[in-house]
N, C-alpha and C positions, 0 to 999 in steps of 0.2 A: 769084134775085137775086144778082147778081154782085157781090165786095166791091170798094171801093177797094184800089188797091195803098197798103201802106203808106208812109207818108213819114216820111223822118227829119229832124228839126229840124235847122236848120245848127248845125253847132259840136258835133254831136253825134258817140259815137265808134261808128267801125263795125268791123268784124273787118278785122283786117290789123297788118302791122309796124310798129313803131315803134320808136323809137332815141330815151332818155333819158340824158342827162348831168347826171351828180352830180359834185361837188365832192369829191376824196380818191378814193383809190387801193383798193379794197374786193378782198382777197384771194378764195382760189377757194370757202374756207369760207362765205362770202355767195353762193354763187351757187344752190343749194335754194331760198334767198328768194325767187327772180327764176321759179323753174319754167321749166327749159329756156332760159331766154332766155343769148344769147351775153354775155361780159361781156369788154372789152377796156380793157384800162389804158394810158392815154398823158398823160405832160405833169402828174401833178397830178390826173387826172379818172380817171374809168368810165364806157364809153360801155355802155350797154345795150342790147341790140338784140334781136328777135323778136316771135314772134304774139303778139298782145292780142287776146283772142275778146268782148272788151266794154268798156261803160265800166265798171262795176264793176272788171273786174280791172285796167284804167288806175287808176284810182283806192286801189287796193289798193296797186300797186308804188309810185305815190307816197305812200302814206301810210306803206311800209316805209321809204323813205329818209328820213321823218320822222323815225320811229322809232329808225333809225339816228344821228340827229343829220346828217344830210348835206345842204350846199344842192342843192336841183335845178337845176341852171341849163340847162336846154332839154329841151322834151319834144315830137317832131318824128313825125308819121306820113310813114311812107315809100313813096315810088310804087314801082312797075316799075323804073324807070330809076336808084332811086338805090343 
């Protein structure tokens, strides 16, 4: 008996990069928070960027920036091209 391939719910998150922007300028001491992820400062913000291996650990980094007291304002998965 052969199984269904599994299927993933739309809106759900799968392995791959993403690039979160928070509100405030988060020095390099914050960046252990992030596990590997790049952290680039411009303008006022922190753009975050690297592998997310699930929704758990998406859910994780925003729940540090809570933590942090910081707005998130954009959480963006990233193609090939960007």
């Amino acid at each position: 008996m052969r199984k269904a391939p599994a299927v993933i719910p739309v809106g759900a998150v799968r392995d791959g990069r993403y690039r979160l922007v928070v509100r405030g300028e988060l020095d390099d001491r914050f960046a252990y928070l992030f596990h590997g992820m790049e952290m680039e400062r411009a303008q006022g913000t922190t753009v975050i960027t690297g592998l997310v291996i699930d929704q758990a650990q998406l859910h994780g980094f925003i729940e540090r920036i809570h933590e942090l007291g910081l707005d998130l304002l954009s959480v963006e998965p990233l193609t090939e091209a960007s």
